[in-house]
C-alpha positions as CSV (number, residue, x, y, z in Angstrom):
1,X,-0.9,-2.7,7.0
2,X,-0.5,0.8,4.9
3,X,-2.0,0.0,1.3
4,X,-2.3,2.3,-1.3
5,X,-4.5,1.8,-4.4
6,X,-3.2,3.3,-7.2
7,X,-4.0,4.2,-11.1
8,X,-2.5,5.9,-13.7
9,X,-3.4,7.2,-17.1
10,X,-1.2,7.5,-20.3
11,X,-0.4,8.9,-23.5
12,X,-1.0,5.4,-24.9
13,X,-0.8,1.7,-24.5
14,X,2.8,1.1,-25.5
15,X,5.3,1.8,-23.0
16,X,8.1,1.0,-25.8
17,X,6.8,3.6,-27.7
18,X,7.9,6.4,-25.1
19,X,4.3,6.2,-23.8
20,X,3.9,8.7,-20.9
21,X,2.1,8.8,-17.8
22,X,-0.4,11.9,-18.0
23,X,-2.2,11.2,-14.6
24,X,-1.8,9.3,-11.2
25,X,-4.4,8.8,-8.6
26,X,-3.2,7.4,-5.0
27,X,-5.9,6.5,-2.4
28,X,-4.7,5.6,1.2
29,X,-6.0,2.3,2.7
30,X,-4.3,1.7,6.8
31,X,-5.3,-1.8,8.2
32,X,-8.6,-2.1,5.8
33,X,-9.6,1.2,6.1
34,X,-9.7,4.4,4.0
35,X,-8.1,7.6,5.8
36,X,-9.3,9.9,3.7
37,X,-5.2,11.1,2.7
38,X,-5.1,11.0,-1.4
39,X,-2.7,11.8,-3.8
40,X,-3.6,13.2,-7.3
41,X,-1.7,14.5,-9.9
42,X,-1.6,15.5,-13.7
43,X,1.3,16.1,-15.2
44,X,2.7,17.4,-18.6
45,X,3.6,14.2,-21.2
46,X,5.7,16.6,-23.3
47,X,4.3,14.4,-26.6
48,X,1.5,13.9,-28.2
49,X,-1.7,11.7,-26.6
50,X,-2.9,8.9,-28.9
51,X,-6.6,9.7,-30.2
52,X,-7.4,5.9,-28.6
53,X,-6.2,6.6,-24.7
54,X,-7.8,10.4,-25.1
55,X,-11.0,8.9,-25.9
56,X,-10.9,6.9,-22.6
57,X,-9.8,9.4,-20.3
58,X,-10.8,13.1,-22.2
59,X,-7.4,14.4,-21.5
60,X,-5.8,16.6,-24.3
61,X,-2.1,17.6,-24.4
62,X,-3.3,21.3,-24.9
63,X,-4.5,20.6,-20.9
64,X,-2.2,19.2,-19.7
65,X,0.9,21.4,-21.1
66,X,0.1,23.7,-17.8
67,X,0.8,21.1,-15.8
68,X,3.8,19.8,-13.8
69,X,6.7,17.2,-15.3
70,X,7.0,13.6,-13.4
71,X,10.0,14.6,-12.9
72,X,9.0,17.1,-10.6
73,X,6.6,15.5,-8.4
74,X,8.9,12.5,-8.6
75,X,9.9,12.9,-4.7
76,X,6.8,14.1,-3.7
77,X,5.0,10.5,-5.2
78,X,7.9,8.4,-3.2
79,X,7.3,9.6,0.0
80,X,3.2,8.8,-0.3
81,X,3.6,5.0,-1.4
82,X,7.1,4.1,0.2
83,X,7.1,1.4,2.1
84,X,3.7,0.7,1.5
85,X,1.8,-2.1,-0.5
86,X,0.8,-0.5,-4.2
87,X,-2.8,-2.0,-5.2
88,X,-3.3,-1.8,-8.9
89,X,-5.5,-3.3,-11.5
90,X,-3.7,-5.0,-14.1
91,X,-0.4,-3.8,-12.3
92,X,2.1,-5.0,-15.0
93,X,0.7,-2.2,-17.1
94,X,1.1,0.8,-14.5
95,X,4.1,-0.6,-12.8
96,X,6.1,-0.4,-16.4
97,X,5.2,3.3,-17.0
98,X,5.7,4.0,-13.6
99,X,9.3,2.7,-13.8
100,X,10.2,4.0,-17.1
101,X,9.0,7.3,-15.7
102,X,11.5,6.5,-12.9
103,X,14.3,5.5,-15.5
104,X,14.1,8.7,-17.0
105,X,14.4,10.6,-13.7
106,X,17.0,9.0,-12.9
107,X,18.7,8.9,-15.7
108,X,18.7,12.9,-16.3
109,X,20.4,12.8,-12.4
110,X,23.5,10.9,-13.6
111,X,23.6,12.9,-16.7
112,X,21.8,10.7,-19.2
113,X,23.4,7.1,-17.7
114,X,19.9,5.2,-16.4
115,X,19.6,3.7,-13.5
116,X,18.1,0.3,-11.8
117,X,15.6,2.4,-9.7
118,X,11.8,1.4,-10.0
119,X,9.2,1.8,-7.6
120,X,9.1,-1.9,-6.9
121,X,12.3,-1.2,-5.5
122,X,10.3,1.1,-2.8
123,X,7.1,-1.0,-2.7
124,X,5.4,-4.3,-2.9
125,X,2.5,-4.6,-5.2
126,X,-0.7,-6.6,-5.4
127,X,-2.5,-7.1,-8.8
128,X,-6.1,-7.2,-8.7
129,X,-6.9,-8.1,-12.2
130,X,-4.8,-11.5,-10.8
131,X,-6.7,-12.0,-7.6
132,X,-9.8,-11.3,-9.4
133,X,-9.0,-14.5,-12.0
134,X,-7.8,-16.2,-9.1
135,X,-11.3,-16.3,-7.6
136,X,-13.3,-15.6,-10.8
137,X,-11.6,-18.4,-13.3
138,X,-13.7,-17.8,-16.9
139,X,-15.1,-14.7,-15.6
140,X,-15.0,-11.1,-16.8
141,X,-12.9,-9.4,-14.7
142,X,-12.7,-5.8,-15.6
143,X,-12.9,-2.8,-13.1
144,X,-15.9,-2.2,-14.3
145,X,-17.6,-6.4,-14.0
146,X,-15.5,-6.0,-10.8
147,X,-18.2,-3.3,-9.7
148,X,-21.2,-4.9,-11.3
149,X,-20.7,-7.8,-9.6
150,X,-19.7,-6.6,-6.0
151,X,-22.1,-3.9,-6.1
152,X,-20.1,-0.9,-6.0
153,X,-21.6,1.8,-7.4
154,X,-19.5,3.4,-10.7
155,X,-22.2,5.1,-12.6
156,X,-20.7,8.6,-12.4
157,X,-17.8,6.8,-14.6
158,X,-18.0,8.9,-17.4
159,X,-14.4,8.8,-18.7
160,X,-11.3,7.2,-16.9
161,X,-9.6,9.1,-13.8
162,X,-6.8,8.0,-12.4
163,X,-8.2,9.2,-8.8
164,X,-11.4,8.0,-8.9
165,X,-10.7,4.7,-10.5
166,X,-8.1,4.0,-7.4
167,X,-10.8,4.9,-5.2
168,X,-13.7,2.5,-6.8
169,X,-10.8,0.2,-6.9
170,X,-10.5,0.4,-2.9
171,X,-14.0,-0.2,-2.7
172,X,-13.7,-3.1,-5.2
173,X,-11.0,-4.7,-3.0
174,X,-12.0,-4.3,0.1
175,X,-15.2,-6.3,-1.4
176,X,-13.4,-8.7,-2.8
177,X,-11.2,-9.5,0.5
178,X,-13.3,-9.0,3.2
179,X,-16.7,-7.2,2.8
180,X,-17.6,-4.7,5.5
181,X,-14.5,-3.9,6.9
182,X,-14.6,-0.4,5.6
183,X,-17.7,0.3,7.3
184,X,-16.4,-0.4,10.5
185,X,-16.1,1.8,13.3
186,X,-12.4,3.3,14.0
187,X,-10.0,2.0,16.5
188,X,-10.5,5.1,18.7
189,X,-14.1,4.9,18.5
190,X,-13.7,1.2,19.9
191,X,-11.2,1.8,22.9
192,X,-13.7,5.0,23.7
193,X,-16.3,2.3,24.0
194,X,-13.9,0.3,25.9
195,X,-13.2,2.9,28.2
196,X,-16.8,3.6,28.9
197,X,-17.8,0.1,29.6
198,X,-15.3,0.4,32.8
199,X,-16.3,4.0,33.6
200,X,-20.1,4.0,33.4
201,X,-21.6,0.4,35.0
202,X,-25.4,0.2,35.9
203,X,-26.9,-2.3,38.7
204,X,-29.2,-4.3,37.7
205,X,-30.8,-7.3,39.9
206,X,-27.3,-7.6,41.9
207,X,-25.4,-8.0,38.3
208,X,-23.6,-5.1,37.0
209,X,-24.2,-4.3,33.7
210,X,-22.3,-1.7,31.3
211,X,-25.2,0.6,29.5
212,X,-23.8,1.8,26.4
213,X,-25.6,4.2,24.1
214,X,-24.5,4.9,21.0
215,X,-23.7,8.7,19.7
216,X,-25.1,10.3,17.0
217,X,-21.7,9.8,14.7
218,X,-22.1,5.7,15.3
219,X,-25.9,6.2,15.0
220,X,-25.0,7.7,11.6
221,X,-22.2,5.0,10.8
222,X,-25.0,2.3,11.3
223,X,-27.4,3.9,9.0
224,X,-24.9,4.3,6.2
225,X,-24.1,1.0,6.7
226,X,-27.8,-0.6,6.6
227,X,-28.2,1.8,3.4
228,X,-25.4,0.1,2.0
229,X,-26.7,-3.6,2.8
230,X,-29.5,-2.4,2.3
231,X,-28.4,-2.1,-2.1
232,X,-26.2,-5.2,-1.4
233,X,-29.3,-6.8,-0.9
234,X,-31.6,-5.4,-2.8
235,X,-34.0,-4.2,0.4
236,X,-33.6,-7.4,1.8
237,X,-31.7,-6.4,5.6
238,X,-32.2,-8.9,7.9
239,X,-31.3,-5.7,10.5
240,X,-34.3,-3.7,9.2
241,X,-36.6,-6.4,8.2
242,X,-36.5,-7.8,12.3
């Protein structure tokens, strides 16, 4: 399944104030792993910022009036999440700016009529901040208790990015739904392996046994992910510690 965890930033909290998205942050996710393929924009608001949302994120309009319209990276946004399932935290929020943002795209196409198309129209979506009070009830269930208590690592947080927020996010998520399946190794790695257990036996005693030995890039992918159990855990590996 193609996942992509996505977060914005705006000009503000109210989207009935002609609010504006200033920043979007897309990080690819393909059957519960990250590919690496991100998408990252920010883009001119064409009003003032609200001294409140600048003081989160640290983005002045001055900055950003070198920067390109939504409507011009409009298409170029569609084709990355079509079809795909959007992962946001507290989605109602994004999804509205995103589909204002849409509205008015569309609407200077049909010369100032608007039309129905919103990105839900393109994508499903999945709301975190949900999930997270799903299995949390009475909890605290910002991004940031999100990474506090699942042990993901946000300390070079310093203001809000839409890009890096979506990928601590991932990491949240994938926590959240499954643990370790990001440290996994890749499909191809696993029909390599596969492949070798038929093309290289040994004989041992009359039995024919496969001897495998791992590269230096799996070597690696274990030790990254001891490290990381290793901070899950606070030192306490059952891996290392036999």
């Amino acid at each position: 399944m193609r996942q992509i965890v996505l977060d914005t930033e705006t000009t503000g909290l109210e989207v009935e104030q002609q609010h504006r998205v200033i920043e979007i942050g897309c990080v690819e996710v393909y059957n519960r792993r990250l590919t690496g393929r991100t998408f990252h924009r920010y883009l001119n608001p064409e009003r003032d910022i609200d001294e409140g949302a600048q003081a989160v994120h640290g983005l002045t309009r001055e900055r950003l009036s070198r920067e390109p319209k939504f409507a011009h990276i409009h298409d170029e946004l569609l084709e990355f999440v079509r079809d795909a399932e959007l992962v946001i935290h507290n989605a109602p929020f994004d999804i509205a700016f995103l589909n204002a943002e849409f509205a008015r795209v569309g609407a200077a196409a049909s010369g100032g009529a608007r039309t129905a198309a919103k990105i839900t129209d393109y994508c499903r979506v999945l709301d975190t901040l949900a999930l997270a009070r799903q299995m949390h009830p009475g909890q605290r269930n910002s991004l940031d208790a999100l990474c506090k208590r699942y042990s993901v690592d946000n300390s070079h947080r310093e203001y809000h990015g839409a890009l890096l927020d979506s990928r601590i996010l991932a990491e949240v998520y994938l926590a959240m739904t499954g643990g370790q399946a990001k440290f996994t190794l890749s499909a191809e790695s696993d029909t390599a392996r596969s492949r070798a257990r038929q093309a290289a036996p040994a004989r041992t005693g009359g039995v024919r046994i496969a001897v495998i030995r791992a590269n230096e890039e799996e070597l690696a992918a274990h030790e990254h992910a001891l490290a990381l159990l290793d901070k899950a855990s606070r030192g306490n590996t059952v891996w290392r510690k036999l």
